[in-house]
C-alpha positions in Angstrom: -17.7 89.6 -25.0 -15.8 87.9 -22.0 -15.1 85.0 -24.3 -13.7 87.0 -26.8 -11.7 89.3 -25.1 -9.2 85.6 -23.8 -9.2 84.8 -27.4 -7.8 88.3 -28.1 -4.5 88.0 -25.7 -3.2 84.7 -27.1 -3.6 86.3 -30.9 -1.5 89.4 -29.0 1.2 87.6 -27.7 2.1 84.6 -29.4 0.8 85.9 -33.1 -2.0 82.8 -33.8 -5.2 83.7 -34.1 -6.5 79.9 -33.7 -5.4 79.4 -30.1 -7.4 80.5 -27.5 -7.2 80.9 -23.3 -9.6 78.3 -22.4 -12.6 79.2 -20.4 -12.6 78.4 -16.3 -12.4 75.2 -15.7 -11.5 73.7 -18.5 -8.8 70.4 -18.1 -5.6 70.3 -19.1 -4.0 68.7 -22.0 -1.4 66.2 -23.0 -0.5 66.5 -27.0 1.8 63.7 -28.5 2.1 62.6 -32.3 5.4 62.1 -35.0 5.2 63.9 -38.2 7.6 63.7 -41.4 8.5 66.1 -44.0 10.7 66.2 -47.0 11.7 68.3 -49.6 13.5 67.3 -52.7 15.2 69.6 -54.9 16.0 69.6 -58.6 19.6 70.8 -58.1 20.3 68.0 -55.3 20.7 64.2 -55.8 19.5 63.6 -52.0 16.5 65.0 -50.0 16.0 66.3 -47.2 13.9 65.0 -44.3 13.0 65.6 -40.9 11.1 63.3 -38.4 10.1 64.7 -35.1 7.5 63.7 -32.4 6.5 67.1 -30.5 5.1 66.6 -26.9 3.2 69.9 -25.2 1.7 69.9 -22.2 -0.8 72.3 -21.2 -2.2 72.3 -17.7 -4.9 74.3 -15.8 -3.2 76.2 -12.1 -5.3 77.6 -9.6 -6.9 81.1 -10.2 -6.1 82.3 -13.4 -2.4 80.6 -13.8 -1.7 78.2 -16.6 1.2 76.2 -17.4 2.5 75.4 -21.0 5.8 73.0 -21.6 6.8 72.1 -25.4 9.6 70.2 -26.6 10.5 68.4 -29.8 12.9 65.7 -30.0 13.5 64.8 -33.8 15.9 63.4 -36.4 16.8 65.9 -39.8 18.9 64.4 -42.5 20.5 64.9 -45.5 22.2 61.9 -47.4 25.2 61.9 -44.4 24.8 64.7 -43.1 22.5 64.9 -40.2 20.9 66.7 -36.8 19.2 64.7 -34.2 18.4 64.4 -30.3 15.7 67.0 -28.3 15.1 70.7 -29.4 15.0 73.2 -26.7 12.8 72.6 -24.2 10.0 75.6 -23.7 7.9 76.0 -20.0 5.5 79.1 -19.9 3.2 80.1 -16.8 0.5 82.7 -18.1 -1.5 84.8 -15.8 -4.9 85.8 -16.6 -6.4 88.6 -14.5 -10.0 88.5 -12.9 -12.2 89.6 -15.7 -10.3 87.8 -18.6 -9.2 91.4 -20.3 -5.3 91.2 -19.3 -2.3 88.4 -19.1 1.3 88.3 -18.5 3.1 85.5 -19.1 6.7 84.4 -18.5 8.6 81.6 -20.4 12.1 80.1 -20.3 14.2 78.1 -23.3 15.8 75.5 -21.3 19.1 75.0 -24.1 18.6 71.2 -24.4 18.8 71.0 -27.6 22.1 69.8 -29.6 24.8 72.8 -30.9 28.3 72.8 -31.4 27.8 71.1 -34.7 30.1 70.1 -37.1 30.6 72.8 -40.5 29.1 70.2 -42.6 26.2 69.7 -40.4 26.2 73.3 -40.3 24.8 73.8 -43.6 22.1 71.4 -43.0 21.0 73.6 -39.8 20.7 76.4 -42.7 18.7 74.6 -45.0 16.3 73.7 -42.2 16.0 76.8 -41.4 14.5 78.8 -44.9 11.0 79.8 -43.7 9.5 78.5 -47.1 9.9 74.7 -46.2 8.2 75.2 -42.6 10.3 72.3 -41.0 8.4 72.1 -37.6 12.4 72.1 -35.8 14.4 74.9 -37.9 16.9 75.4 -35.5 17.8 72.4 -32.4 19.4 74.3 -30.0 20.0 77.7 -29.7 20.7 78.1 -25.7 18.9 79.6 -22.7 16.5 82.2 -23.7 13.8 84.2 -21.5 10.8 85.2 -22.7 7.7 88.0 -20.8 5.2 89.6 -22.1 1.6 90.7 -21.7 -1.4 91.8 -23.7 -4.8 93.8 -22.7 -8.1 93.2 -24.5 -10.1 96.6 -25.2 -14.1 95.8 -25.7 -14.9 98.7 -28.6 -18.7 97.8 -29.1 -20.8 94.4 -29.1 -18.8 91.9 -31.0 -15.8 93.9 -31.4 -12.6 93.9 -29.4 -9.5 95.4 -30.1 -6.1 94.6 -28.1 -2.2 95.3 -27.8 0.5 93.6 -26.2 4.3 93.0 -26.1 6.9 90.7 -25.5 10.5 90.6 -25.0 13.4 87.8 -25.3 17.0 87.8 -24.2 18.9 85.0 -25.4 22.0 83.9 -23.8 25.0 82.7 -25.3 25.6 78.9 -27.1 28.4 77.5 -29.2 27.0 76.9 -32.9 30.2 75.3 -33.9 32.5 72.5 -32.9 35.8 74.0 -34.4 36.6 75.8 -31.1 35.3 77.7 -27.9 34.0 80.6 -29.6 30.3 82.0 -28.1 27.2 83.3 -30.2 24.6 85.3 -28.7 21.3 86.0 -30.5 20.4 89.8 -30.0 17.1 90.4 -27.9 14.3 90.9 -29.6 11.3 93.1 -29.0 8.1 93.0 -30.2 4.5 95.2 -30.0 1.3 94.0 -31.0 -2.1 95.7 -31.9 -5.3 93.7 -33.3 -9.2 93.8 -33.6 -11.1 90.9 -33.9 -14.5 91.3 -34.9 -17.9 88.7 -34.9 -19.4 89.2 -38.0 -22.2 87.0 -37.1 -23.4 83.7 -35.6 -21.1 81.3 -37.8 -18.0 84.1 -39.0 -15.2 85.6 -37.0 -12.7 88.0 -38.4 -9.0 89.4 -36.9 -6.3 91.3 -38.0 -3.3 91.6 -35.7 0.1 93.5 -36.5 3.4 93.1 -35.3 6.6 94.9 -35.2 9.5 93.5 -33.6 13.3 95.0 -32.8 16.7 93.2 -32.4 19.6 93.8 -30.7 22.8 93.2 -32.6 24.7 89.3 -32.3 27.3 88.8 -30.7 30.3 86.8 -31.5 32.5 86.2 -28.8 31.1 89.4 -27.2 31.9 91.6 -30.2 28.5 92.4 -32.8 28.8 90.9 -35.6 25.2 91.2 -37.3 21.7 92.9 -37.0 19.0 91.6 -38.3 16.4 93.9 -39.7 13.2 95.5 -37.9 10.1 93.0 -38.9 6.5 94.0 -39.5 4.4 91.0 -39.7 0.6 91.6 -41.0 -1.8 88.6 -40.0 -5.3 88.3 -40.5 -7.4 85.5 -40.2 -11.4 84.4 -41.4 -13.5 81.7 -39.8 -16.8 81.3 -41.5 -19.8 78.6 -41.9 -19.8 77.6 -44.7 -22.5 74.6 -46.3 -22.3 71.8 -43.3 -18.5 72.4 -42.7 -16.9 75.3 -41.7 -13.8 77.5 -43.5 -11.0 79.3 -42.3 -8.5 80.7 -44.3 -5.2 82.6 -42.9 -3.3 85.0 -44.3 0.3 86.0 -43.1 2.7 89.0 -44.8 6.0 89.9 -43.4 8.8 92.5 -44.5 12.4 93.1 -43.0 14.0 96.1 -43.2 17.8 96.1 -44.4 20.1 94.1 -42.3 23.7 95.0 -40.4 26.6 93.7 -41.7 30.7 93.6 -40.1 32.2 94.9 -42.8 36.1 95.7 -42.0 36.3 97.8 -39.7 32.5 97.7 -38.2 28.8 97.2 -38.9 27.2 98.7 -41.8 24.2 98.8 -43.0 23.7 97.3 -46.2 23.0 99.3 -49.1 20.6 96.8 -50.3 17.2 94.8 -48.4 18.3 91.5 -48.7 15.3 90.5 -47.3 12.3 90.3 -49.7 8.9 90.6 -48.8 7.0 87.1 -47.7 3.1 86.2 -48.0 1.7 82.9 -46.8 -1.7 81.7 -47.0 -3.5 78.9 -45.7 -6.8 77.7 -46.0 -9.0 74.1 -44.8 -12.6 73.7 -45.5 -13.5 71.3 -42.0 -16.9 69.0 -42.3 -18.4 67.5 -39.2 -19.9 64.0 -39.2 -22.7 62.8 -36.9 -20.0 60.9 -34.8 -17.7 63.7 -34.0 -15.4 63.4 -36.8 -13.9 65.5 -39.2 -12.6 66.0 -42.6 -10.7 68.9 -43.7 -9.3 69.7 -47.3 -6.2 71.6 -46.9 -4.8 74.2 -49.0 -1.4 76.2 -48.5 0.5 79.0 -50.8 3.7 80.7 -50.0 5.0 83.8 -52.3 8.5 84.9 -51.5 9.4 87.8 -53.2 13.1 88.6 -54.6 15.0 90.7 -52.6 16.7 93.9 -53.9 19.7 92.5 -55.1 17.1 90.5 -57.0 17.0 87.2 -55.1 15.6 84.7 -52.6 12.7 84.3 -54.8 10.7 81.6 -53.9 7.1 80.3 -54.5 5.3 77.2 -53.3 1.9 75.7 -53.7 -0.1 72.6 -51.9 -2.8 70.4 -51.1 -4.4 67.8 -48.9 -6.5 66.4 -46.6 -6.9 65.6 -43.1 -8.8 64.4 -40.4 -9.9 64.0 -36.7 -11.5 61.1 -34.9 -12.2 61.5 -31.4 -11.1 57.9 -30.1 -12.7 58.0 -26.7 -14.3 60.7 -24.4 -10.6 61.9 -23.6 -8.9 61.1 -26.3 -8.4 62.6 -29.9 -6.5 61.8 -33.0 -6.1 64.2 -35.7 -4.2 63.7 -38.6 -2.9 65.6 -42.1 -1.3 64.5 -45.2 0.0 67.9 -47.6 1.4 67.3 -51.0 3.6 70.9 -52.0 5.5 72.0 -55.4 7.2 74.8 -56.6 10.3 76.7 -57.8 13.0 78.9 -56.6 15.6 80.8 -58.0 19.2 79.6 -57.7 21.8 81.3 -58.7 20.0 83.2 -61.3 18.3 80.5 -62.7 14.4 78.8 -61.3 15.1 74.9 -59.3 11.7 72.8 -58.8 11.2 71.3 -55.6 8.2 69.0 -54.0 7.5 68.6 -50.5 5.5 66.1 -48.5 4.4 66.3 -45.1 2.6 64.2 -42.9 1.2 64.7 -39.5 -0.4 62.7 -37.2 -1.1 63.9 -33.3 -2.7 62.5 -30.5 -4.8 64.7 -27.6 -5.3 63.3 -23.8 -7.6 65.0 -22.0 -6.0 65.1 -18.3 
């Protein structure tokens, strides 16, 4: 029940049911690796690609404090135009309480990553930012942000635990563009969770967690300009035995309510959703071998649905495989390689467009 209970308040917080608070004692870890991803599209003559090589570090503190650092310097191009140098840099110290039921954590965006871009470039930025493609960087630099939060695991019966949590985020202000001094701030955003996560037996593990999140309105040099919609995000997630290997399929659904917009004289709120409903689901069937490697067929769908004014529809299918291969007693590689297809609408009529993406990373036990 313990054990469970520390899976529970990383699902709360961060919104993943895979990752976990590792049990007492366990060493810290040093993650390297490069992946590449592209995406050709039937109305351009010249992909686009991004190459980045993420670096986390996760590391163990005394009684009940972990420290977590991510960045991800990478290169994202399109014929000329193009983005490149470190993303923002993100350090995190979570505390878990005696008894493993409750954390709070508190993280800061150090703004290292590249902005005032050129207007060109701009539009590259928004391409890598559509939440169909998944580029691992969507968005360089967006400035110094702060991020707390904290989550509290509720034991219901054997096998059952059922949590909530919250976070909040204030981001500070950043300069998107090179034409001149002007200042952008992100509204704050925050965010309540709720979940259950259930053991439905010696080999299967189910969870559902739910999120609803709140913004503030940008800023543009200190005036609002924009608010983005309320979000509810639905996740749910399945780990089961299945034959020798093992299954796990995730499932992700989120909807925005209508956006703000400055129209004249002030912000109104559109008459319209723009924003149309998004489902993602992804699946990998993992088989063990006698000398502690793995295969893994991979699966992935994504099912944007048009907005009301009837666009932003947008639906993507894939397939691949993967593998990990511990190297030494400290050391693991894992690696993926996804093939991805599909269509969108543009401008009223569908576009075709094929991804690939390629990961490799590299785990050091410290």
């Amino acid at each position: 029940m313990k054990k469970m209970a520390c899976a529970f308040l990383f699902v709360a917080v961060f919104g993943q049911a895979q990752v976990q608070i590792p049990e007492s004692g366990t060493r810290g870890t040093l993650s390297i690796g490069p992946s590449f991803q592209q995406w050709k599209f039937e109305e351009s003559d010249t992909p686009v690609r991004e190459v980045v090589f993420p670096v986390s570090v996760f590391f163990p503190l005394r009684n009940g404090f972990f420290f977590t650092g991510t960045n991800t310097p990478g290169l994202a191009k399109q014929d000329t135009l193009q983005i490149n140098g470190l993303s923002d840099t993100w350090l995190r110290l979570t505390y878990v309480f005696p008894g493993e039921r409750m954390m709070v954590h508190v993280g800061l965006g150090a703004p290292t990553g590249p902005t005032r871009l050129d207007t060109s470039v701009f539009w590259l930025s928004h391409t890598l930012s559509e939440n169909f493609l998944r580029f691992r960087v969507p968005v360089f630099g967006q400035g110094l942000a702060v991020r707390v939060g904290g989550a509290l695991a509720l034991p219901i019966q054997e096998g059952v635990i059922a949590g909530i949590g919250a976070h909040y985020i204030a981001h500070g202000k950043f300069q998107p563009l090179d034409i001149d001094s002007s200042e952008y701030q992100i509204g704050n955003e925050t965010s309540l969770f709720a979940g259950l996560d259930v053991q439905l037996g010696p080999k299967a593990k189910w969870a559902i967690n739910i999120s609803y999140s709140m913004y503030q309105r940008d800023k543009w040099n200190g005036k609002e300009i924009y608010g983005s919609g309320k979000k509810l995000l639905v996740n749910t997630a399945l780990t089961a035995g299945l034959g020798t290997g093992i299954f796990y399929a995730n499932l992700n659904w989120r909807q925005r309510g209508k956006n703000e917009y400055w129209i004249q004289t002030g912000l109104e709120t559109e008459e319209k959703n723009s924003n149309g409903a998004q489902t993602e689901l992804d699946v990998f069937y993992e088989i063990p071998q006698s000398n502690g490697m793995v295969f893994r067929v991979l699966g992935t769908g994504r099912f944007y649905a048009k907005n009301e004014y009837g666009v932003g529809e947008a639906n993507v299918g894939g397939g691949g495989l993967g593998m990990g291969v511990p190297l030494t007693p400290v050391i693991r590689l894992d690696a993926n390689v996804l093939y991805l297809s599909g269509q969108r609408k543009t401008n009223g009529e569908n576009s075709a467009m094929s991804g690939l993406d390629i990961m490799a990373n590299l785990t050091f036990g410290l």
